[in-house]
PDB file with one MODEL, atoms N, CA, C and O in Angstrom:
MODEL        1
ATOM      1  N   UNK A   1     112.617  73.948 108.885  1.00  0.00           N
ATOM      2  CA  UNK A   1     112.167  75.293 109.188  1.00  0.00           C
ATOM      3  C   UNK A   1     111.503  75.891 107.952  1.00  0.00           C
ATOM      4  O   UNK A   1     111.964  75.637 106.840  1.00  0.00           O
ATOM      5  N   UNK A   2     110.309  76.769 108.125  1.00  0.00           N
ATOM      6  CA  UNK A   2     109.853  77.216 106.944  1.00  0.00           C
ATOM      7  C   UNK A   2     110.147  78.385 106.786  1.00  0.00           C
ATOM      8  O   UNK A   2     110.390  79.156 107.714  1.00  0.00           O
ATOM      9  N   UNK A   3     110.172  78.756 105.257  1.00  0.00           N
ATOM     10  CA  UNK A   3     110.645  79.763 104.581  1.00  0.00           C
ATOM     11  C   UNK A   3     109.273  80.783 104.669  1.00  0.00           C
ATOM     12  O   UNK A   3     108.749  80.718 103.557  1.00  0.00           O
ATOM     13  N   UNK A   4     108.577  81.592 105.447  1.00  0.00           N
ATOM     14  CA  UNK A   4     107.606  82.277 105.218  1.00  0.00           C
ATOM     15  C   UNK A   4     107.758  83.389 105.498  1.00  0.00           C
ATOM     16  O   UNK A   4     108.178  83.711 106.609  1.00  0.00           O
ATOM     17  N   UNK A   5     107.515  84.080 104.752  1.00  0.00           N
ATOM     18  CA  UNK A   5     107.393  85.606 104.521  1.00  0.00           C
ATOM     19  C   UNK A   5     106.071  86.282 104.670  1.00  0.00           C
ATOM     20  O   UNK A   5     105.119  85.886 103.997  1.00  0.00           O
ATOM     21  N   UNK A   6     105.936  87.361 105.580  1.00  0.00           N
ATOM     22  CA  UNK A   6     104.729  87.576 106.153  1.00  0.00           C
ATOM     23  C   UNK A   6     104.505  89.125 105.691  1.00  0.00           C
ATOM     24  O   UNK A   6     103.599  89.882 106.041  1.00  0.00           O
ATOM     25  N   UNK A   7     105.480  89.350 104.896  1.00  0.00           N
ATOM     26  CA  UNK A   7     105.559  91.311 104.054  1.00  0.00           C
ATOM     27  C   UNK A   7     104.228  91.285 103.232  1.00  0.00           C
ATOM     28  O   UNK A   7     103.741  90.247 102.785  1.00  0.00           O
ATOM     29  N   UNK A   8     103.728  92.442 103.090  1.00  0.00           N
ATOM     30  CA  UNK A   8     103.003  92.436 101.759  1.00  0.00           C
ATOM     31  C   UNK A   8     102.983  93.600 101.609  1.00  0.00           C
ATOM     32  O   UNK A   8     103.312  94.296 102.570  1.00  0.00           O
ATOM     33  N   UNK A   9     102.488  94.396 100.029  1.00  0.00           N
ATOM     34  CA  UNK A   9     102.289  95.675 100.094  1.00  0.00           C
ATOM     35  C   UNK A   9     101.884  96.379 100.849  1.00  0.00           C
ATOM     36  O   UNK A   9     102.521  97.372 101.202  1.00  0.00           O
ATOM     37  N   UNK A  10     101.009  96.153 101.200  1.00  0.00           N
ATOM     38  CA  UNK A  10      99.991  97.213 102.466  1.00  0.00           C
ATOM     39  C   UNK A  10     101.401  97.681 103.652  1.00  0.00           C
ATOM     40  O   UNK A  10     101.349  98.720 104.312  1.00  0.00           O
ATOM     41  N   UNK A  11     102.461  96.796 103.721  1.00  0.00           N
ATOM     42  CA  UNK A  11     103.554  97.095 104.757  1.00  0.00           C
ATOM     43  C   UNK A  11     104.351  98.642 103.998  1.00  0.00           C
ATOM     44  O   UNK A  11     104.750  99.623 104.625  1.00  0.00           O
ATOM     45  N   UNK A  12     104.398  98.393 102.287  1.00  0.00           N
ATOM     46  CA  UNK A  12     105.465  99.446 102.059  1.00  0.00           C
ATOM     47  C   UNK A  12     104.890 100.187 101.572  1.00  0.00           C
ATOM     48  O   UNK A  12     105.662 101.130 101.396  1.00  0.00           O
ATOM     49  N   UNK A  13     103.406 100.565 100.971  1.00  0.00           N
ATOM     50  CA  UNK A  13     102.689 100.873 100.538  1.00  0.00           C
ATOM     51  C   UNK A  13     102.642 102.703 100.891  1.00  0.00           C
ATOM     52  O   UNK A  13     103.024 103.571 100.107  1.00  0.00           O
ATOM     53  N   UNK A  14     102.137 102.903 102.104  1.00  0.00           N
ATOM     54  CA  UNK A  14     102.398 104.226 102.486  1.00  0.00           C
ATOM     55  C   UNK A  14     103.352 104.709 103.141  1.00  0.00           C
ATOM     56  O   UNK A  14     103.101 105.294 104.195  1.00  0.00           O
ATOM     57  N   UNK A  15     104.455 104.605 102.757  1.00  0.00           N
ATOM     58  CA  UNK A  15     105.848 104.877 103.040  1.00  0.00           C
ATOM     59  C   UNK A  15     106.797 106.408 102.013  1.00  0.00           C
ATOM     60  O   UNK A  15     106.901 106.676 100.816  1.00  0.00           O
ATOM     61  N   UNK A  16     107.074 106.763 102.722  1.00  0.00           N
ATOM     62  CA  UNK A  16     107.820 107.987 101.640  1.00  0.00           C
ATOM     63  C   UNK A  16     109.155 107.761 100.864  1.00  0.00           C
ATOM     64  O   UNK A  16     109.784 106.709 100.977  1.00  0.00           O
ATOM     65  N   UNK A  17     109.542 108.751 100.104  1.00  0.00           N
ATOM     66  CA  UNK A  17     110.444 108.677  99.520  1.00  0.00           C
ATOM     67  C   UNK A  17     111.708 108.483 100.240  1.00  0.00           C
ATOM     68  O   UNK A  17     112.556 107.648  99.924  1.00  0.00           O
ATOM     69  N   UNK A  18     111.804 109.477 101.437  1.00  0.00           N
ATOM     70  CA  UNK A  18     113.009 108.862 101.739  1.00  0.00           C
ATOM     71  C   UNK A  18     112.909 107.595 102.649  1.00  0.00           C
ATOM     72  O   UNK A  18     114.036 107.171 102.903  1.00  0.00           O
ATOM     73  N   UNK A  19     112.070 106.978 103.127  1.00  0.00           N
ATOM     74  CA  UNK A  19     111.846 105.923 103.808  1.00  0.00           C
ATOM     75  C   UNK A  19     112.191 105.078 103.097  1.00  0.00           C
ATOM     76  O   UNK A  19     112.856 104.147 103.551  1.00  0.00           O
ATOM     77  N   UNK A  20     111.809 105.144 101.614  1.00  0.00           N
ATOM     78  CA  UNK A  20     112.331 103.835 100.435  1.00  0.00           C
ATOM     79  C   UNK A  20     113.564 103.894 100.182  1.00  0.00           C
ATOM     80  O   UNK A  20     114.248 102.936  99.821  1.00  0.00           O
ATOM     81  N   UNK A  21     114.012 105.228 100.382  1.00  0.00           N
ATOM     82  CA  UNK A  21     115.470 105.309 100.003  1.00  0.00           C
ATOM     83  C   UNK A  21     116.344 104.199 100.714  1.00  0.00           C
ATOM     84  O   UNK A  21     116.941 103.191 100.336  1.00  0.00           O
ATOM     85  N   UNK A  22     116.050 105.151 102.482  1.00  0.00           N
ATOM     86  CA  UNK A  22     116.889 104.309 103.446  1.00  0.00           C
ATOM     87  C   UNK A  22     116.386 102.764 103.511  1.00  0.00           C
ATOM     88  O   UNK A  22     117.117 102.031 104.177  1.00  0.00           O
ATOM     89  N   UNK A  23     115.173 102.126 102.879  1.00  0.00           N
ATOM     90  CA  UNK A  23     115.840 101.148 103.049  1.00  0.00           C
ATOM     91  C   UNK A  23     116.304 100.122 101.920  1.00  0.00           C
ATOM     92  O   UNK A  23     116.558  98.922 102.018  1.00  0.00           O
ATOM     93  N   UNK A  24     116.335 100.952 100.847  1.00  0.00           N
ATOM     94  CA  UNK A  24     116.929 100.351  99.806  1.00  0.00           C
ATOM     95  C   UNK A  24     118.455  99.965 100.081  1.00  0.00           C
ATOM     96  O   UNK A  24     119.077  99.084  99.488  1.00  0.00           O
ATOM     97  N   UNK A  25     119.031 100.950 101.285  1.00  0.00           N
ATOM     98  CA  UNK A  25     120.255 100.750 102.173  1.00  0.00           C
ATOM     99  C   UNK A  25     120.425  99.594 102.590  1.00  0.00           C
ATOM    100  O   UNK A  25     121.433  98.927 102.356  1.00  0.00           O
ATOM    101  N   UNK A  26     119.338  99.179 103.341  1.00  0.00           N
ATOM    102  CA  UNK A  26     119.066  98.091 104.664  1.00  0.00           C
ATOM    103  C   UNK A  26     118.741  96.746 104.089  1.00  0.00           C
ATOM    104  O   UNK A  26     117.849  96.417 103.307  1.00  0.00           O
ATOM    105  N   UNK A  27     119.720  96.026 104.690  1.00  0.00           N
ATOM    106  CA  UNK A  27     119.213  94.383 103.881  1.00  0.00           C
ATOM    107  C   UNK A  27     118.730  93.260 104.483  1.00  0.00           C
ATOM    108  O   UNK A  27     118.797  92.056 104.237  1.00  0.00           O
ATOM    109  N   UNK A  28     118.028  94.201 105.667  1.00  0.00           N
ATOM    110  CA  UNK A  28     117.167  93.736 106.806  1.00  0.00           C
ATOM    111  C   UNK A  28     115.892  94.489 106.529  1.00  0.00           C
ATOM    112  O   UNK A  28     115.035  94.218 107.370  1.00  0.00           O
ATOM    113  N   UNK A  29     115.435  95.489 105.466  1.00  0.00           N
ATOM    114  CA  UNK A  29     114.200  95.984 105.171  1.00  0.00           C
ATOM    115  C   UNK A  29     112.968  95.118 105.024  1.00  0.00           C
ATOM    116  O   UNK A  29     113.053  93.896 104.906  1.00  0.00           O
ATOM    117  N   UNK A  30     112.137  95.597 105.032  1.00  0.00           N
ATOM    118  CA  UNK A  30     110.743  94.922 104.782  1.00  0.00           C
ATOM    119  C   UNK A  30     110.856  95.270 102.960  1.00  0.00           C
ATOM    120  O   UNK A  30     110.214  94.477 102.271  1.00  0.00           O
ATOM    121  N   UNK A  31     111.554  96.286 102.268  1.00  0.00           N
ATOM    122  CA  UNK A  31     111.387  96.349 100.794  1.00  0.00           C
ATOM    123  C   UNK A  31     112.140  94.842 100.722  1.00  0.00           C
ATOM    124  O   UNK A  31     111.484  93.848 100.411  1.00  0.00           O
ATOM    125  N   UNK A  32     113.540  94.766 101.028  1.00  0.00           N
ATOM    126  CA  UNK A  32     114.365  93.005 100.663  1.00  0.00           C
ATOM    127  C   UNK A  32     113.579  91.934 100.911  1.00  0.00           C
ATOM    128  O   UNK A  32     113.576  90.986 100.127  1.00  0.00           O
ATOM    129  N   UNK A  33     112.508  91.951 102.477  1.00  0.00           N
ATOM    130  CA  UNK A  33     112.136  91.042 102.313  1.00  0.00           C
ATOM    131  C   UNK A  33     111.147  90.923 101.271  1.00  0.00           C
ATOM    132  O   UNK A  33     111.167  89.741 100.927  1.00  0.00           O
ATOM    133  N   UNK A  34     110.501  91.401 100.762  1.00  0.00           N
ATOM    134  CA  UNK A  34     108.776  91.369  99.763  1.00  0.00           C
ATOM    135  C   UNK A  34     109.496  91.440  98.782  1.00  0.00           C
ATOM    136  O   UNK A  34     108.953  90.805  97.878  1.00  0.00           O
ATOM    137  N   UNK A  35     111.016  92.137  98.256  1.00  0.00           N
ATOM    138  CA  UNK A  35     111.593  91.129  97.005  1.00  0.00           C
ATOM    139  C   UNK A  35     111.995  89.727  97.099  1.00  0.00           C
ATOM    140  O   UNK A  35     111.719  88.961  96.176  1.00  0.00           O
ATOM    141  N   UNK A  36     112.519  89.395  97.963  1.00  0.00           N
ATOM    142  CA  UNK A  36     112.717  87.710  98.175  1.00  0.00           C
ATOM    143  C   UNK A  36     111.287  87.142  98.448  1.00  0.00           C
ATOM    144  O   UNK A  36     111.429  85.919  98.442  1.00  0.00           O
ATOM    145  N   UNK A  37     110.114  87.415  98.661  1.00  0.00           N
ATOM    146  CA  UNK A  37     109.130  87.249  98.785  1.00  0.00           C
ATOM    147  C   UNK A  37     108.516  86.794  97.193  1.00  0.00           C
ATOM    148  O   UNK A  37     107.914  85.764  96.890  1.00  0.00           O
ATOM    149  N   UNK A  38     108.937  88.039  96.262  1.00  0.00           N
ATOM    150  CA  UNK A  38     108.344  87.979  95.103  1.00  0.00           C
ATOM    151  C   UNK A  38     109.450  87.037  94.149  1.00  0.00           C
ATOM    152  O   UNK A  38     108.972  86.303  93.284  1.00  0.00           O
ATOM    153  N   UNK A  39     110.576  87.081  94.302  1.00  0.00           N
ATOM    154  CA  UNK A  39     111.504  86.249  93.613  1.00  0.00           C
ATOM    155  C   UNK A  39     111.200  84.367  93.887  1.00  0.00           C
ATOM    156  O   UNK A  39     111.470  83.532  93.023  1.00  0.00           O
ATOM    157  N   UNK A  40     110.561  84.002  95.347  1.00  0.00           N
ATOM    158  CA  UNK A  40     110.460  82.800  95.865  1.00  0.00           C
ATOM    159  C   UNK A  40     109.301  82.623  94.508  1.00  0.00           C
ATOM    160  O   UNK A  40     109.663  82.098  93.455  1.00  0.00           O
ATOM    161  N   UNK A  41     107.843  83.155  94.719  1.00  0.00           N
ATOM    162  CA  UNK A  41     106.476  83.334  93.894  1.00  0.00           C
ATOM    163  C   UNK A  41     106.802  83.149  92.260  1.00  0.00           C
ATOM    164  O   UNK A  41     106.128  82.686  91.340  1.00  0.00           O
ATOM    165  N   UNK A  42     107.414  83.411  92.289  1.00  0.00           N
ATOM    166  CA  UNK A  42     107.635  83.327  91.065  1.00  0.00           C
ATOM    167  C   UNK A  42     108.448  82.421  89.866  1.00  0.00           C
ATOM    168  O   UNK A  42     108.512  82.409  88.637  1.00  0.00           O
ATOM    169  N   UNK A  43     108.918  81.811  90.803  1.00  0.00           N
ATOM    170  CA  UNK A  43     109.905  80.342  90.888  1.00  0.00           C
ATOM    171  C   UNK A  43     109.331  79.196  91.146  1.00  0.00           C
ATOM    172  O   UNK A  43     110.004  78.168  91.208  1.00  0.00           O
TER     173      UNK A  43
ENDMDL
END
């Protein structure tokens, strides 16, 4: 199965403050995924 991640900025890009908040909560966010996104890239 492949590991692909389909997030990119343009997804969190125009999002508000509290939108980032709540999903700095959520570990089903589109912010978690485009960090595991950027942690894979970089490895």
């Amino acid at each position: 199965m492949s590991r692909s991640y389909h997030v990119t900025v343009r997804d969190i890009r125009n999002r508000t403050r509290q939108e980032l908040g709540e999903m700095v909560n959520d570990l089903n966010s589109l912010l978690h995924q485009f960090a595991k996104k950027s942690a894979l890239k970089k490895h």
